[in-house]
N, C-alpha and C positions, 0 to 999 in steps of 0.2 A: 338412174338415168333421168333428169331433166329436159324434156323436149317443148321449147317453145316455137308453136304455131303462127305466124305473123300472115295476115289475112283470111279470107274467108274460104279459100283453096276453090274457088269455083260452084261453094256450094256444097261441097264433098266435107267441109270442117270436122263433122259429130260422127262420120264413118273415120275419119284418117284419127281422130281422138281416141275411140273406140278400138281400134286396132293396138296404137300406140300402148292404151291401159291395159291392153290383154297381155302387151307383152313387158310387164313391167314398169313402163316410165308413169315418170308424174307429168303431166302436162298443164303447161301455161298457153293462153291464147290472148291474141291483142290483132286489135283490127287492122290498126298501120302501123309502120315503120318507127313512128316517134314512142309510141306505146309499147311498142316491142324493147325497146333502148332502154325505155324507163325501165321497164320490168328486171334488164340484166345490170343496170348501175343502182337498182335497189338492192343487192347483195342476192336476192330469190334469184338470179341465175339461170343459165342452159349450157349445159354442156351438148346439143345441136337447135339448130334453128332450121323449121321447116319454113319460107316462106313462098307467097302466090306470085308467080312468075308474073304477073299485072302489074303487082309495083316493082320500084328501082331498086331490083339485086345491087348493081354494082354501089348504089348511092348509100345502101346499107352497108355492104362491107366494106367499102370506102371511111363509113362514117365508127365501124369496130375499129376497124387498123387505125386512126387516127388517134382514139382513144386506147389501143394496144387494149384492149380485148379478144383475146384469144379463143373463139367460139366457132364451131363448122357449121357453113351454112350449104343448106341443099335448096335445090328449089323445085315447084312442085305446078305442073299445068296442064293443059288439056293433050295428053298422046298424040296428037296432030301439030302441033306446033312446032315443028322443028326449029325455025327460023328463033323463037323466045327461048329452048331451051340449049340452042348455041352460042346468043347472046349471055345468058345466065353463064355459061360455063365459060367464056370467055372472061366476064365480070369474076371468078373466084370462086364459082358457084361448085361444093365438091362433087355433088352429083344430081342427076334433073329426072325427079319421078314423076309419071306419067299419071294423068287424072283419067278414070276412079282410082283410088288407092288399091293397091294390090297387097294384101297382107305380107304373101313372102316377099314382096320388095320392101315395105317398110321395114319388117324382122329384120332382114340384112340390113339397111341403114343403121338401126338401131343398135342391132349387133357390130358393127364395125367402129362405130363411133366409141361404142362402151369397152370394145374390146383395147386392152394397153399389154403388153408383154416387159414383165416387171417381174418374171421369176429370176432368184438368181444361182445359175447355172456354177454345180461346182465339183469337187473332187477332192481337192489337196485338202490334207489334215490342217491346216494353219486359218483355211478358208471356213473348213466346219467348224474350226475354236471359236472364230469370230461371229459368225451365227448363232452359237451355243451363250454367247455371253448377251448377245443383242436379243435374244429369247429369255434373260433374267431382266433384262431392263425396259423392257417394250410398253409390260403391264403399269407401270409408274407412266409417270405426270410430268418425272422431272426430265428438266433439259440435255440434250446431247448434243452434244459436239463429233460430229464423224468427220475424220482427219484421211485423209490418204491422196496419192499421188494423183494429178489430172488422169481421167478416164478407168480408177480402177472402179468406179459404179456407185459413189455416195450417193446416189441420188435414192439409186433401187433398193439401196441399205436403210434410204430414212423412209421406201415405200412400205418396205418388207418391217420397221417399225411401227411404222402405223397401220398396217395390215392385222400385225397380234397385241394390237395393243386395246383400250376399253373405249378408245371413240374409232373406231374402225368402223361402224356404219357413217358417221359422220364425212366431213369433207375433208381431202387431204389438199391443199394448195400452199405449191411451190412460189417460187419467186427467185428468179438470177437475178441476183445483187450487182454481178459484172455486165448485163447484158441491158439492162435500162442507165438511161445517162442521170446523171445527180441532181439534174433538177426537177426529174421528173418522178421518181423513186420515193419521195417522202407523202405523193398522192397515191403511187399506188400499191401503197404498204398503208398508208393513213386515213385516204381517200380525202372528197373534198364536195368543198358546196359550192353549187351553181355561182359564178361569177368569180369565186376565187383566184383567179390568174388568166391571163390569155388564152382561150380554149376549152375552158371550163366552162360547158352549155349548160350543165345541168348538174344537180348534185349526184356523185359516184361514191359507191361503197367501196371502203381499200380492203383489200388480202388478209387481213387482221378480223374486221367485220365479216367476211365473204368465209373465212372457216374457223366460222362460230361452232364450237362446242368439237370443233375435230382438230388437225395437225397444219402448221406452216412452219414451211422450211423456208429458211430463209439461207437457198446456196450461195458459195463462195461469198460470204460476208464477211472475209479482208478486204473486200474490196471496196466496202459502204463506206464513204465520204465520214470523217470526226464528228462533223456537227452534226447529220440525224443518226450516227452512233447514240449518242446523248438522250436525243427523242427515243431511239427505242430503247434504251435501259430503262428509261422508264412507264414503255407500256410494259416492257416486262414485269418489272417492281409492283406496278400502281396495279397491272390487269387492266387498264381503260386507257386511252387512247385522244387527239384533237386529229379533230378533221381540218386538214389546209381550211383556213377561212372558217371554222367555225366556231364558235363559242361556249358547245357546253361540252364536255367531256363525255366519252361513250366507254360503256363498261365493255372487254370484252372475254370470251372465255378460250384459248388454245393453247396448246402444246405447243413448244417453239422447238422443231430439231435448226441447228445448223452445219451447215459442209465448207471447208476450206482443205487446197491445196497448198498453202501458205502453213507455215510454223507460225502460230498465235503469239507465242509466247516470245518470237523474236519481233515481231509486228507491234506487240506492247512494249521491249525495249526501246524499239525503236520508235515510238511515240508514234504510230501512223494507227496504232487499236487503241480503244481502251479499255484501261486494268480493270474494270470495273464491272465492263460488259462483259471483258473476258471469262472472269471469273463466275458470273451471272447463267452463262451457256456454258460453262465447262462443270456442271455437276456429273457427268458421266461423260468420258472420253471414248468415242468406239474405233479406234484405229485399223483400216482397210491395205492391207500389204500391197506392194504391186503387184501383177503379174509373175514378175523373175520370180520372184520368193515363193510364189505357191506353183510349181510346176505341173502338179498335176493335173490344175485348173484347164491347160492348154489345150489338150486333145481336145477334152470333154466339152470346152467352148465353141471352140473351132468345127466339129460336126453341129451342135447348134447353128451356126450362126451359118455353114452347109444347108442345112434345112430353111432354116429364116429365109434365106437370099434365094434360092432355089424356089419356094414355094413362092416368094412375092414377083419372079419372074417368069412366071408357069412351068415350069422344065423340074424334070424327075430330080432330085440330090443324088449327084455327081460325088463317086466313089473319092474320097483322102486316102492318094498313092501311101505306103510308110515311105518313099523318098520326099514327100511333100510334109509329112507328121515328121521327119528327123529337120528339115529344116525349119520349120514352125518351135518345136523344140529347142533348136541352138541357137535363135533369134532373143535378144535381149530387154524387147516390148519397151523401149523408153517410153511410149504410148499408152503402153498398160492395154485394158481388155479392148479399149475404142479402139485402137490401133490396129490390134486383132482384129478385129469385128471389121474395118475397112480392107484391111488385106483378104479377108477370104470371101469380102462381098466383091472383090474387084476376079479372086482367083475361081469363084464361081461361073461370074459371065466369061471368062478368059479357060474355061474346063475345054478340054478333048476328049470327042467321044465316050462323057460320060465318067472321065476320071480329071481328078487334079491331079496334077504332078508336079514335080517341084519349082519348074520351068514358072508356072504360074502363079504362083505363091510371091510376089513380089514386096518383099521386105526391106528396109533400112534405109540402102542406098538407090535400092532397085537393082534389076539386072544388067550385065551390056548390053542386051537385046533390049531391051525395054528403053534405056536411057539415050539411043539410039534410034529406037520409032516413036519415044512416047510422044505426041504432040507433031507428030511429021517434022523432027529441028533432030539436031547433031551436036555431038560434046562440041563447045565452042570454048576454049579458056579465053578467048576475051572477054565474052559476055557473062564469065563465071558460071554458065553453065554445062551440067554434063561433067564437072570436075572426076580426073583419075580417081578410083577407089583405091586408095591404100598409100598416096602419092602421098612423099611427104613437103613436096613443094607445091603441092592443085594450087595454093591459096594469095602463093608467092603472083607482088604484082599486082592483088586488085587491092581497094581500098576498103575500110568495114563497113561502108554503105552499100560496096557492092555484093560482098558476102550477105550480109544480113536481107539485100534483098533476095538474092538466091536460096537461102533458107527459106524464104518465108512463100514465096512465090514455089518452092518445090514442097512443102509441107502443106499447102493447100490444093499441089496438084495430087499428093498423096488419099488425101482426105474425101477426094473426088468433088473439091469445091465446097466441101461443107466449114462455115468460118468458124461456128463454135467450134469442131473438134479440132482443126488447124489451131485456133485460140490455145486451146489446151494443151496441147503438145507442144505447142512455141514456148507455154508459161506466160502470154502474156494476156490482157483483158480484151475481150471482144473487139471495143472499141478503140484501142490501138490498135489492132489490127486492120480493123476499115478504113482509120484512118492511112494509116501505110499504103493499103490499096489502092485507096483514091489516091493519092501521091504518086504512085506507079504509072498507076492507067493514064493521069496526066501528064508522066513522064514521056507516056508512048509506050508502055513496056505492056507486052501480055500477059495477061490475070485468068486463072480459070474463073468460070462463072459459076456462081451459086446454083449448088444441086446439080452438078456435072462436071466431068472431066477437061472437056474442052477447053484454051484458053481463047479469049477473046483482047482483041488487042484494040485499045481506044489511045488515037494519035492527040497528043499534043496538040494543043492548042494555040 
């Protein structure tokens, strides 16, 4: 754990340090806001930022998200202040510890920030085969390729690689290839020097430099743009790297896993990959089944993910009826485990008295009941929503702009507003998707909003 200090905390600095080291982190400290920045785009890094409620929270987290640094900031001031530590939380702040430092409240920070839930939950024999093999190749150096359907868990696949592999104390840093847009992707895989492009205040270290001596994945890399294709086959090749705008070449040292839901090898037919790169990341293939194929994964998840959702909403885990496990069962997960994992986070909060049962389990199409209160609206076939289940004319009559938006608009009401995993189970890239969005909403049409159910509808303009 990485805990950088940003000001002088009241006074308190060398107790709140002192606490931090007892429990493990390393700690960085910088007096202002601008110091503090340097410190995270010099690659030394934080995975939390403690800063003094005196300076501008929001102008800091303001100025990470601008630059898509992805770092949790708490803030820290005098116990009485309520008015700064509700500003701070309104500003983004994850949580507002009270001055002197309390050790068991630091411990918790500490602890929540460090903690990730990266086990991967299993049972079916097909599930342990893949494990078994991903445990011969972990200890090696050379590159992977993990292949399998959106949402069956490449991610946890290339954590659980770099977990038993030989730089496992080292730094593990991901990077979605789908989720940053193309012009911005070749700084932050390369990084770049002070003045380099519009926005570039200062020189930042890229994802290549930042896990030095440890693992970068680089997910769903079908989707990286041909031309920095090219650029990284040859940091791969060379091991050294150009920074946007710089001049001397930087050595660097990682493990490259990569994830795609896309067939590579039809992506290189089809000229949109190259044969080159391809071949370059495909020295070990680790192929992740979906969900259908390993059955016995279901249960065994499904009480996980029971407990997950249970414990982050404070309520006891709510008993799985076997009429709620025979329908989890006979459901064909074209979503794979996410899909899972949002059905029983949704059958959790929707439990009675302590049990699920199958009522709540809302899968595929959804239920009549459900498709009927979801969002307080009604099957309408004019608007294509609410279509009959099983109708072989629902579709007759609208046009394929209007289906495709009912898909896409019920697949994120599925997801409870979350667009990555909506993204994933549509098959399409993040960023088509927002784009579709915003299209909608200025159509007038209802959108759920990010991180909830609900939709909100923004009229035309």
């Amino acid at each position: 754990m990485r805990l950088l200090i940003i000001g002088v905390l009241d006074g308190h600095i060398g107790q709140a340090s002192r606490i931090a080291k007892n429990r493990g982190a390393t700690v960085l400290q910088a007096d202002h806001i601008d110091a503090g920045l340097d410190i995270v785009r010099s690659g030394r890094g934080a995975d939390l930022v403690l800063i003094d409620v005196v300076l501008d929270v929001a102008s800091l987290i303001g100025r990470l998200r601008a630059e898509r640094i992805a770092v949790p900031v708490v803030a820290c001031g005098i116990g009485s202040d309520t008015q700064a530590a509700v500003a701070a939380i309104k500003a983004g702040a994850k949580e507002y510890l009270p001055l002197p430092p309390d050790a068991e409240l630091i411990a918790a920070v500490l602890a929540a920030a460090a903690t990730e839930d990266h086990a991967i939950i299993h049972r079916d024999p097909r599930m342990a085969a893949v494990l078994a093999f991903a445990d011969r190749v972990a200890a090696s150096d050379a590159s992977v390729l993990i292949t399998g359907a959106s949402g069956t868990g490449k991610e946890l696949m290339a954590r659980y690689l770099h977990a038993k592999s030989r730089r496992a104390e080292r730094r593990f840093v991901a990077v979605n290839c789908a989720a940053i847009p193309e012009n911005l992707l070749e700084s932050e895989l390369f990084g770049h020097e002070k003045g380099a492009f519009t926005g570039a205040v200062a020189r930042r270290i890229g994802r290549f430099e930042e896990a030095g001596g440890g693992t970068l994945l680089l997910d769903e890399i079908s989707e990286m743009d041909p031309r920095l294709q090219a650029k990284l086959l040859r940091a791969i090749q060379e091991r050294e790297i150009d920074r946007v705008g710089g001049v001397q070449p930087v050595k660097v040292d990682v493990r490259i896993l990569a994830t795609s839901n896309r067939d590579l090898e039809v992506a290189v037919a089809e000229g949109a990959f190259r044969a080159d790169l391809y071949f370059r990341l495909n020295v070990v293939t680790l192929a992740i089944p979906p969900l259908a194929e390993r059955p016995a994964d279901i249960e065994v998840l499904a009480r996980h993910f029971v407990a997950k959702y249970a414990r982050a909403n404070g309520m006891a885990p709510p008993e799985l009826s076997p009429e709620a496990s025979r329908r989890l069962a006979a459901h064909g997960w074209p979503g794979n485990v996410r899909e899972l994992e949002n059905a029983i986070h949704r059958a959790v909060l929707l439990a009675d008295d302590g049990r699920i049962d199958a009522d709540a389990v809302v899968v595929g199409n959804r239920s009549p009941a459900a498709a009927e209160t979801s969002f307080g609206r009604t099957p309408d076939m004019g608007t294509g929503m609410g279509l009959a289940e099983g109708s072989p004319h629902a579709l007759v009559g609208q046009t394929v702009a209007d289906v495709e938006r009912t898909l896409i608009i019920d697949t994120l009401e599925h997801c409870l507003g979350n667009r990555t995993h909506a993204a994933n189970i549509l098959g399409i890239s993040i960023r088509t998707l927002r784009n579709k969005l915003r299209q909608y909403s200025a159509e007038g049409f209802a959108v759920p909003v990010a991180g909830g159910g609900d939709r909100t509808s923004i009229q035309a303009r």
